[in-house]
N, C-alpha and C positions, 0 to 999 in steps of 0.2 A: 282930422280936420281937413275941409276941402281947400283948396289954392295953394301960391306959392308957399313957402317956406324954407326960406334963407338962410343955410348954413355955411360961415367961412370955411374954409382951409384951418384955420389956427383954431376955433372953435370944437372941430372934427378932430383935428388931434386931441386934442386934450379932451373930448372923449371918449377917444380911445386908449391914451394914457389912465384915465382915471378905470376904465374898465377893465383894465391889464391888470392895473395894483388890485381891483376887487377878484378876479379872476386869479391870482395865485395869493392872495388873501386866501379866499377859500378853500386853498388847496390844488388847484394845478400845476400840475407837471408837466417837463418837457414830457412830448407822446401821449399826453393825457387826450382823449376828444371832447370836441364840445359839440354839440346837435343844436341844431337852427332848423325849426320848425316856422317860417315866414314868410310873407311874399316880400320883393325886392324892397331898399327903403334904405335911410339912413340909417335907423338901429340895425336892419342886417348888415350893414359895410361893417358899423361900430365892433358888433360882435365879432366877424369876420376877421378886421386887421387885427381887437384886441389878441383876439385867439392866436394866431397866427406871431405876434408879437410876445405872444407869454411863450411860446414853444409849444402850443396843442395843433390840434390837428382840428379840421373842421369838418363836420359831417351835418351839409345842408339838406334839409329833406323839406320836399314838396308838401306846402300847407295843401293842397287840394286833392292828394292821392287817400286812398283808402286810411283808414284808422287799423285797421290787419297788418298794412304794409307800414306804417309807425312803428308799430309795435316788433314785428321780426328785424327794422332797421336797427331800433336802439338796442333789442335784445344781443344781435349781431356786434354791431357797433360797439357797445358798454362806454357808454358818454361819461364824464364825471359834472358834466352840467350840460343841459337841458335848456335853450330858450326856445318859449314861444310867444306869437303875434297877438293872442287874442284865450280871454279865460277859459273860452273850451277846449280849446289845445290842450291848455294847461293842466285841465281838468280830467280830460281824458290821458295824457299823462302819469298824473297822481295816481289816478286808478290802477298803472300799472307798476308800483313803485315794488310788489312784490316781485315782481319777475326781472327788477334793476338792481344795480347796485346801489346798494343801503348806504352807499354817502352820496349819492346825486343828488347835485340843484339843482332845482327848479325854479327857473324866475322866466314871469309872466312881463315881457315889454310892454304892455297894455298897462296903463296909470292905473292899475285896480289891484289891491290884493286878494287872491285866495286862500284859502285852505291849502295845505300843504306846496304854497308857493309863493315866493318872494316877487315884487315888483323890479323893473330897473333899478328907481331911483333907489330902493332899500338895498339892493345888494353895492351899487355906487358910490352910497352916502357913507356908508363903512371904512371907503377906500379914500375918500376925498381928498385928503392931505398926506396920502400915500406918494410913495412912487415907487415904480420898478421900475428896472431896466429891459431893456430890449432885448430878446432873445436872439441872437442869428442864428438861423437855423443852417446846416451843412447841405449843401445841394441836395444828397441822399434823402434827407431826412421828408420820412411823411408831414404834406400838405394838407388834405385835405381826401375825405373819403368818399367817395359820391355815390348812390347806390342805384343800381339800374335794373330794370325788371328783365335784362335782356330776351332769351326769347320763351323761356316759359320759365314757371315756377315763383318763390320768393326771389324779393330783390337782392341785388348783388352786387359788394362793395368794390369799387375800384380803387385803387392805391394809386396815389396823384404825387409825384415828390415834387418838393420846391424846383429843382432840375425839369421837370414837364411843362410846368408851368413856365417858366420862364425862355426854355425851349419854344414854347407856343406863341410867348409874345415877342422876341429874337426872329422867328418866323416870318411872322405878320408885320412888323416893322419893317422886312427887307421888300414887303412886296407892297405895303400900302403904308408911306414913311408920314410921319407926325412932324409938323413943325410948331414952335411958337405961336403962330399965326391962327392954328387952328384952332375947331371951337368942338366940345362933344356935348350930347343929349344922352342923357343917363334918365331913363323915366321906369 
């Protein structure tokens, strides 16, 4: 839908809470990954901190690169879930579920179901009245996987640990500091 759309702090958690219990509901491990097929958004954060709060690892991949370069990402990768933006992601997806591992979900963030794919709110509604707890993750421990076409060939997964990450933003705080005061634009 086009305009704003106003989501709290407390709202945002507690989709992300409710995402975590569906997400080791269905079977997630610490080190398990999860693939994020999307462009930016609040279901990407959602997925993003739940995964990250179950103890998976996140492997975001670019909704607009080739459907080739999908394919050797998640082969690479071996996700144990799968989200994508929109039913032909999805779709095209499914189609590879031979060449996946035969317990991957697959859920479709778009309000629509497929064929061999679950919606948000159905993988969600499972977990509603769930809870899990937080995972902390050990500096060491893999973040997130990013994969990059560097300079030739298939793409190629970089190992990101919590330790990187937070190195990066340790960083950037010493040299451009955040106060209360200030305001961010996330779009």
């Amino acid at each position: 839908s086009r305009g704003w759309h106003w989501v709290s702090y407390r709202d945002f958690a507690s989709r992300v809470d409710t995402l975590r219990a569906a997400l080791v509901q269905g079977g997630l491990t610490r080190g398990d990954r999860v693939a994020l097929i999307a462009p930016n958004g609040t279901d990407w954060a959602a997925v993003a901190f739940a995964t990250f709060t179950a103890g998976g690892v996140l492997v975001p991949i670019y909704p607009y690169q080739r459907y080739d370069d999908w394919l050797d990402i998640l082969r690479d990768a071996n996700p144990r879930f799968v989200f994508t933006h929109n039913i032909e992601a999805a779709s095209a997806v499914h189609g590879w579920r031979a060449d996946l591992d035969p317990n991957l979900t697959l859920v479709c963030t778009s309000h629509r179901r497929i064929a061999g794919a679950m919606s948000l709110d159905e993988l969600t509604e499972r977990a509603l009245w769930e809870s899990r707890p937080v995972v902390h993750p050990r500096p060491s421990d893999l973040c997130s996987l990013i994969y990059t076409s560097g300079t030739t060939g298939r793409p190629k997964g970089v190992e990101l640990t919590h330790a990187n990450i937070a190195a990066n933003l340790n960083s950037l705080r010493r040299i451009f500091p955040v106060t209360s005061e200030d305001r961010s634009l996330s779009y």
